[in-house]
Each structure stands twice: as C-alpha cells, then as structure tokens.
TORMARZA-277482 format. One record per residue (C-alpha): residue number from 1; residue in three letters; x, y negated, z. Coordinates in steps of 0.001 Angstrom, whole numbers. Each point is the difference from the previous one (the first is absolute). Example, Ala and Ser with C-alpha at 12.3 -4.5 7.8 and 13.67 -1.06 7.14 Angstrom:
<marmis>
[marmi 1 "ALA" [12300 4500 7800]]
[marmi 2 "SER" [1370 -3440 -660]]
</marmis>
This chain:
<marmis>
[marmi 1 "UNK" [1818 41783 -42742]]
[marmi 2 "UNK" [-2122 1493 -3215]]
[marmi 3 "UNK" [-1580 -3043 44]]
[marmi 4 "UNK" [2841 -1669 -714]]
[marmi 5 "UNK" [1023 2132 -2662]]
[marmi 6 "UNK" [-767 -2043 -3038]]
[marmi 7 "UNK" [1997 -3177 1438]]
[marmi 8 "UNK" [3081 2336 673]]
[marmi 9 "UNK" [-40 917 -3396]]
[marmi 10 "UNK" [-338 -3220 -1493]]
[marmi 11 "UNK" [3106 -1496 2311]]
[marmi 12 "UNK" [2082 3054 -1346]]
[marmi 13 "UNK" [-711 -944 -3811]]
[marmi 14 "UNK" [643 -3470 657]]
[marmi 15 "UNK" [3165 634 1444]]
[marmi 16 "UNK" [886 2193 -2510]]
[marmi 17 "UNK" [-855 -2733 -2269]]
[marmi 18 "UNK" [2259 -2891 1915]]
[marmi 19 "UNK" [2886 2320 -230]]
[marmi 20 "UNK" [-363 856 -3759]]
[marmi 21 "UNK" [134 -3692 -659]]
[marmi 22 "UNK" [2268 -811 2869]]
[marmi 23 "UNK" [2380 2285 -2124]]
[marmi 24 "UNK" [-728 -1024 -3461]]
[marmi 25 "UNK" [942 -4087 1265]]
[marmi 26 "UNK" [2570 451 2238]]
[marmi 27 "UNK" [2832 -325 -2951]]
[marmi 28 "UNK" [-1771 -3629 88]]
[marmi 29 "UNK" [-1236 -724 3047]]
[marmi 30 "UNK" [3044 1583 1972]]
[marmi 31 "UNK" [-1403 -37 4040]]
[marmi 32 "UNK" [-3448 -1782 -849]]
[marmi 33 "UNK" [-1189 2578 -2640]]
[marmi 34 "UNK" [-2244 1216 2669]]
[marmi 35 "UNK" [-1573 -3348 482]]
[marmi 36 "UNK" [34 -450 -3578]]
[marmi 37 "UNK" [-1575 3837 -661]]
[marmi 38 "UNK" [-3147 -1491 2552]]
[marmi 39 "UNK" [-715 -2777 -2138]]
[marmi 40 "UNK" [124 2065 -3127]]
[marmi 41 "UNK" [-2010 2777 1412]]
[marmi 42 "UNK" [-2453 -2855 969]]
[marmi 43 "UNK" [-77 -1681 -3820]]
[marmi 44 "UNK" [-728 3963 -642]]
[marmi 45 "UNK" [-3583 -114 1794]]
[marmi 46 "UNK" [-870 -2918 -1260]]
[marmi 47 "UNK" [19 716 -3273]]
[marmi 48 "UNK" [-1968 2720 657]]
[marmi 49 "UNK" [-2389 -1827 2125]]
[marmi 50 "UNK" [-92 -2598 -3166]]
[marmi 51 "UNK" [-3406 1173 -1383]]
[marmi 52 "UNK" [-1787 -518 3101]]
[marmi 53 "UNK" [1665 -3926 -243]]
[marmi 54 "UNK" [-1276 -464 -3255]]
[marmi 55 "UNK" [-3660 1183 901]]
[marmi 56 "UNK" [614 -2176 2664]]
[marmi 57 "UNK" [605 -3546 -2155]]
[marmi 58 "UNK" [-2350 1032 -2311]]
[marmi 59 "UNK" [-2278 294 2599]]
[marmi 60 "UNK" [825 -3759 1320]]
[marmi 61 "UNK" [-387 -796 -3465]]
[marmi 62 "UNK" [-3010 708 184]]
[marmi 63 "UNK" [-1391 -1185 3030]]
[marmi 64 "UNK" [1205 -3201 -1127]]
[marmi 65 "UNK" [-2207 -182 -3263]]
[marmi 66 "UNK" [-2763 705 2271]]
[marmi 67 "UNK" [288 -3133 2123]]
[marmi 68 "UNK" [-2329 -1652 -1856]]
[marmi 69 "UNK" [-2599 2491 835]]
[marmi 70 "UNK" [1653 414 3731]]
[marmi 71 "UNK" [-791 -3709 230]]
[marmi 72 "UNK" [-3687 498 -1258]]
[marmi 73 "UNK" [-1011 2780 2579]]
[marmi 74 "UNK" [2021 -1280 2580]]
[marmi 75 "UNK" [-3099 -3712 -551]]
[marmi 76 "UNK" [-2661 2523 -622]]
[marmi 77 "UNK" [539 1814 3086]]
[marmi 78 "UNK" [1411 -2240 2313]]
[marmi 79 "UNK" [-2804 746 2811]]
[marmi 80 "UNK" [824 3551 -580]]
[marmi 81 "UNK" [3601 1574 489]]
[marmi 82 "UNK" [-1550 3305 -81]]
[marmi 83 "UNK" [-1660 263 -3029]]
[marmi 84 "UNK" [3235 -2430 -1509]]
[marmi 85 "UNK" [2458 2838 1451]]
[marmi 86 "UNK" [-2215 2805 -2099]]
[marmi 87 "UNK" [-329 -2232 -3315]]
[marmi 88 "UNK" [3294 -1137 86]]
[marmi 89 "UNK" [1406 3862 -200]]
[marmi 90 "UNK" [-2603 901 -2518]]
[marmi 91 "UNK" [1468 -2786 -1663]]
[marmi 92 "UNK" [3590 1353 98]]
[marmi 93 "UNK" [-1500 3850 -899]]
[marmi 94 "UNK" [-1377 -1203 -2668]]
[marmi 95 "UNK" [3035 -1630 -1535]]
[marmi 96 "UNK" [2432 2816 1579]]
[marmi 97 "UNK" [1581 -2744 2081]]
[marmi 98 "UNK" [586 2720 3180]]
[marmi 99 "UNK" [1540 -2561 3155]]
[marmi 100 "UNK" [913 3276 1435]]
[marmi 101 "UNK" [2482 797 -2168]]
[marmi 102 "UNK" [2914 -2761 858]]
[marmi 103 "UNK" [516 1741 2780]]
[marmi 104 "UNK" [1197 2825 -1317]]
[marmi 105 "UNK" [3440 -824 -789]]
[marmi 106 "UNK" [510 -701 3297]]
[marmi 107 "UNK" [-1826 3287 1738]]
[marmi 108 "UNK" [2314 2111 -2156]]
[marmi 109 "UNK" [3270 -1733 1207]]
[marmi 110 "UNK" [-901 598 3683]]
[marmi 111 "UNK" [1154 3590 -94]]
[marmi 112 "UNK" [3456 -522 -1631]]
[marmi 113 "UNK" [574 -3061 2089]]
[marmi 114 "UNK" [-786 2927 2688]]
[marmi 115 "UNK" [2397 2620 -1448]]
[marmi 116 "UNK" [2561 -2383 233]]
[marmi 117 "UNK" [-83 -1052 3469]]
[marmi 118 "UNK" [677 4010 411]]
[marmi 119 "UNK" [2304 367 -1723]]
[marmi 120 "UNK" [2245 -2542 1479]]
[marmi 121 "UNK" [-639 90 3610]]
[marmi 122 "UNK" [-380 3853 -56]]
[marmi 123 "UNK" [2452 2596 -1000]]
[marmi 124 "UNK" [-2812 1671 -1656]]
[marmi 125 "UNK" [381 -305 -3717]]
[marmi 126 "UNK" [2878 2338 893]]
[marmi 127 "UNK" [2623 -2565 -2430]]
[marmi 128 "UNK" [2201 -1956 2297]]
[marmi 129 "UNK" [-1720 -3340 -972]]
[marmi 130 "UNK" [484 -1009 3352]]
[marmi 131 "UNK" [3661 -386 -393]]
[marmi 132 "UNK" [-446 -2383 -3011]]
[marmi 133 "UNK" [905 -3983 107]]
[marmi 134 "UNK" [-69 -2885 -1678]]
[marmi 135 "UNK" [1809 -2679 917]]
[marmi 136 "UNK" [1604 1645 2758]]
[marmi 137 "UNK" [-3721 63 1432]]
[marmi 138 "UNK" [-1534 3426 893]]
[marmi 139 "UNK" [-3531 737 -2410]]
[marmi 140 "UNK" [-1071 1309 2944]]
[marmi 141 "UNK" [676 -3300 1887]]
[marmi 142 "UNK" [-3130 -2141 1378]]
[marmi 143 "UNK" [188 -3266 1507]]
[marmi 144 "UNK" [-618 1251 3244]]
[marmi 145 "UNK" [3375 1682 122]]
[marmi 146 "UNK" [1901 -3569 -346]]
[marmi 147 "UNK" [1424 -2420 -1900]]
[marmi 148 "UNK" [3576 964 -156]]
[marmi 149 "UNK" [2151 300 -3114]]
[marmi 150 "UNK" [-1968 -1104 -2888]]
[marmi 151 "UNK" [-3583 1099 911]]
[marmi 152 "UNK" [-1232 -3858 861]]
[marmi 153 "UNK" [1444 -1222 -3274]]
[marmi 154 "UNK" [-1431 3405 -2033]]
[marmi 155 "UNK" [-3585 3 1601]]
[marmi 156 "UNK" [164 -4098 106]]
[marmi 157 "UNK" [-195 188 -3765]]
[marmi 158 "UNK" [-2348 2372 -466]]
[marmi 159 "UNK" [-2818 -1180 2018]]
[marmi 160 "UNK" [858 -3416 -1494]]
[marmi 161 "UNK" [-693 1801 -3456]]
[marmi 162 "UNK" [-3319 1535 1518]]
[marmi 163 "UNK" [-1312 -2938 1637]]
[marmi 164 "UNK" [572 -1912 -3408]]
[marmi 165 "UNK" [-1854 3314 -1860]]
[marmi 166 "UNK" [-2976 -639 2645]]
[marmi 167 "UNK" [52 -3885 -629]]
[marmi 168 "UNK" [-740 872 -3952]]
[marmi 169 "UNK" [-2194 2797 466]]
[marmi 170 "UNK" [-2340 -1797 3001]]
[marmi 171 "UNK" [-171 -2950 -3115]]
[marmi 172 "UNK" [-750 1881 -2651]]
[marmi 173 "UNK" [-2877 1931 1821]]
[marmi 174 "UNK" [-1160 -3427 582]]
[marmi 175 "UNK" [-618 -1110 -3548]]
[marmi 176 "UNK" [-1547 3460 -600]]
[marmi 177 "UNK" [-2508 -581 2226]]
[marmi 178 "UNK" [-598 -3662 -766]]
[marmi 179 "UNK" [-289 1405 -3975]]
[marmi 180 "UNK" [-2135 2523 903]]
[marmi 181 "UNK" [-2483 -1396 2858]]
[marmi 182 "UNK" [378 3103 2278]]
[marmi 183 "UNK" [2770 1555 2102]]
[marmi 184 "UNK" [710 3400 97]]
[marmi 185 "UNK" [-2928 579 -2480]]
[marmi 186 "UNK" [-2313 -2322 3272]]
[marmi 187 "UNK" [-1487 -3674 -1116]]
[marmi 188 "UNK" [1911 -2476 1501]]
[marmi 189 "UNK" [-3299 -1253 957]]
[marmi 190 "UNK" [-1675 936 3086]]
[marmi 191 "UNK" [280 1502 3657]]
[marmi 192 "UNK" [3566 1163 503]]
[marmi 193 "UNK" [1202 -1206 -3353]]
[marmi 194 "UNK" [1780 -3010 1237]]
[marmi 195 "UNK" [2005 2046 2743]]
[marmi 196 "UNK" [632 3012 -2296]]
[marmi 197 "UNK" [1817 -2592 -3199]]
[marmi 198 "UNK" [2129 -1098 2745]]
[marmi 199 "UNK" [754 3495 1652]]
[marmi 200 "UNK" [562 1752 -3774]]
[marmi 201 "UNK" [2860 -2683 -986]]
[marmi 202 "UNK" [2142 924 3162]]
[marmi 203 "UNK" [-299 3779 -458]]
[marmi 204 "UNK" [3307 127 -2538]]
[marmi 205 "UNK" [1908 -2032 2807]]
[marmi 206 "UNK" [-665 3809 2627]]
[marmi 207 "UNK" [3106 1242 -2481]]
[marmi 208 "UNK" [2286 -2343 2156]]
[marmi 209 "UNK" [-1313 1304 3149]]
[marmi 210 "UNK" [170 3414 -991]]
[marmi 211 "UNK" [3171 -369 -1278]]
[marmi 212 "UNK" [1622 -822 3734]]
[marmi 213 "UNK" [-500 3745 932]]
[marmi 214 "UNK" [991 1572 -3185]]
[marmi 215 "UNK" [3377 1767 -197]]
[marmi 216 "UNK" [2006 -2240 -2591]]
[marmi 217 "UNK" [-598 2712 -2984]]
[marmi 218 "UNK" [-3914 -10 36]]
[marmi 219 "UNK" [448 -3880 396]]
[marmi 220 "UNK" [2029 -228 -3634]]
[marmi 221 "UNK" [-2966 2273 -967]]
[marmi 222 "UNK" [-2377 -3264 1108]]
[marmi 223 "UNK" [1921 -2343 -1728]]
[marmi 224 "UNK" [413 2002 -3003]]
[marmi 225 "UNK" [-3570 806 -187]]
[marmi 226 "UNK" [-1357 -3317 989]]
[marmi 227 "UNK" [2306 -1693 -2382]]
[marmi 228 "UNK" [-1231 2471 -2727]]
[marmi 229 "UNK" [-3366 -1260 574]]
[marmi 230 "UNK" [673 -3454 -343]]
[marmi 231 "UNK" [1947 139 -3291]]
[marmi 232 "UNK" [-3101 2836 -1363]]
[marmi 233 "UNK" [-2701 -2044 823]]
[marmi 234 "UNK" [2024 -3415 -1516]]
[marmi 235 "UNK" [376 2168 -3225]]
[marmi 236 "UNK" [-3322 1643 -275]]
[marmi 237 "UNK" [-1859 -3428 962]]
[marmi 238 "UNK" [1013 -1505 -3222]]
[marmi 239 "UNK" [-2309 -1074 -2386]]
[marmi 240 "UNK" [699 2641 -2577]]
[marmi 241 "UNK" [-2364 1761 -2930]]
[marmi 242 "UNK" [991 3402 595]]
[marmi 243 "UNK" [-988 159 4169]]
[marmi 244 "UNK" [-3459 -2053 -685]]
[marmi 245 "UNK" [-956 2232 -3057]]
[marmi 246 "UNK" [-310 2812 2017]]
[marmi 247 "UNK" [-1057 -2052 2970]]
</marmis>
C-alpha cells in the first residue's frame, strides 16, 4: 500500500484539480464542464511540458543539418555498423543533437494518462467524478460496457479524430527521418534499419488501440493531448528566425 503512496496522492490533487475547474466552467459548460475541465487540465500539462518540446524540435533541427555528414559516415562506414553506430552519436554529442530526448514528452505523459484512468474507474480521488457525463455518456464509460445511448456516436468520433492525429503524426515522423538519414537517432542504413523505419511510423497509430480500453475521460485526455501535439509541432516546425537562432 506505501508503495503506492505517491500515485494516491497524485490522483487526489488531480481530482482536486478537475473539480476546481469543473466548477469554475460549469456557468458555460452546464453538464459537460467536467469533460471540458479534462481537456483544460490537459492544455495545463502541456504547457508545462512545452520546454521539453522545444528541446525536442530543436533537436530535429539539428539532426537534420547534420544529414549531410549522416550521409558521409553512413559511405565511410558502410562495412561497419558498429563503429557507424559510435561515430554517428559522437556526431550528435558533439553538436548537442541528443535522439534521446524526443521521447521525453511522451515518458512524462504516461503517468497522468495513468492518474486518469484512476480517477475515473476508481472512486479513489475521493470527488464523485464517476458520476460525471457528457453527452448523456458516463466518463467512466468504456466500450466494453456497450453501445447504447450515445456512446457509439461519442467514441465513433473520437477515435476517428485519433486515427486522423496518428495518420499525421506516422507522416511527419517520416519526413524527419528521410531529412535526417536516421530513425530514432539509428541510420536508416543497415541491419534492422529497414524493419525499424517501418515499425517507428506505426507507433502513433497504438493511441487508437489504447484508446478501446480507456474510460471515455482519459480518452478526451488522448485526443486532447495528441491533438496538442499535432498543432505544436505544425507551429514550432516553421521556418522561423527566432526557433533556429537558438537552435
């Protein structure tokens, strides 16, 4: 139970959280102003998970001038994927082009995806959440509790919003790797290269699949979050003077 402690905690906060702004829209939102407090908590940690995006596109940005060079090592040490894996991150030290560090976004959304799954399929967060709706539709609803009423039209349209989200996001990674000659910081030359730039492209479509278990609340959370990204990363991957100055 101890061990558990720290997750407790954070479920508590963040349903002390939903209900603030669950009260502070509800003279707008009327019945969905819990719905709407999700999605506004959500825009909450992503602004201040925001830095870590920006080191992250500067980062790409990066990689990308380097492609030339990527190229050049990837000829020079064709015979060699070795001693290319160990130049080619030299390469990116040297330049402070870290691969690592696009992930991070993504690691640090895990746990509130996490704490919201509790908080609406548990009574934990001690709030009532459970009783909330929108639509008619329980938050707490999954799929696998039916259909009925207006779930099928209300989770119809928003895994037809993530599944478009996924479409952009598997494209875009893409034409980051064909800019940059490597996926996931790894040449797209050489053993396992081939399978991994087609595996990497269909890991944004897994938010579809994990969305069919989700209660419907942490599923807004997806959409809100993975819609975030998309409109982030078509902002910050702009040509502009004031992101490549300090790139």
């Amino acid at each position: 139970m101890l061990a558990f402690a720290p997750l407790h905690d954070a479920v508590g906060a963040a349903g002390r959280a939903l209900s603030w702004f669950t009260a502070l829209l509800e003279p707008l939102a009327g019945d969905a102003a819990t719905a709407a407090a999700v999605v506004v908590l959500t825009v909450v940690v992503r602004l201040l998970i925001s830095p870590l995006t920006l080191a992250q596109v500067r980062g790409e940005r990066r990689r990308a001038a380097l492609a030339p060079e990527v190229r050049e090592l990837q000829r020079r040490y064709a015979d060699d994927p070795a001693r290319l894996q160990s130049e080619l991150f030299a390469l990116y030290r040297a330049h402070g082009a870290n691969p690592v560090s696009g992930c991070l976004p993504v690691l640090l959304q895990a746990p509130v995806l996490l704490v919201m799954y509790r908080l609406f399929t548990t009574a934990e967060g001690g709030t009532g959440l459970l009783d909330e709706r929108l639509a008619g539709v329980p938050l707490g609803h999954h799929l696998g509790d039916g259909l009925g009423g207006g779930a099928l039209p209300l989770f119809g349209a928003l895994l037809a919003a993530l599944l478009a989200l996924a479409w952009w996001t598997s494209r875009r990674m893409r034409r980051a790797a064909a800019a940059t000659g490597t996926v996931a910081g790894t040449p797209t030359q050489g053993p396992g290269a081939a399978v991994l730039g087609r595996l990497l492209p269909l890991l944004p479509y897994t938010t579809v699949l994990v969305a069919v278990v989700l209660p419907l609340a942490a599923v807004l959370y997806l959409v809100t979050t993975t819609g975030w990204s998309a409109l982030e990363q078509a902002v910050l991957r702009r040509p502009g003077p004031a992101l490549d100055k300090n790139s």
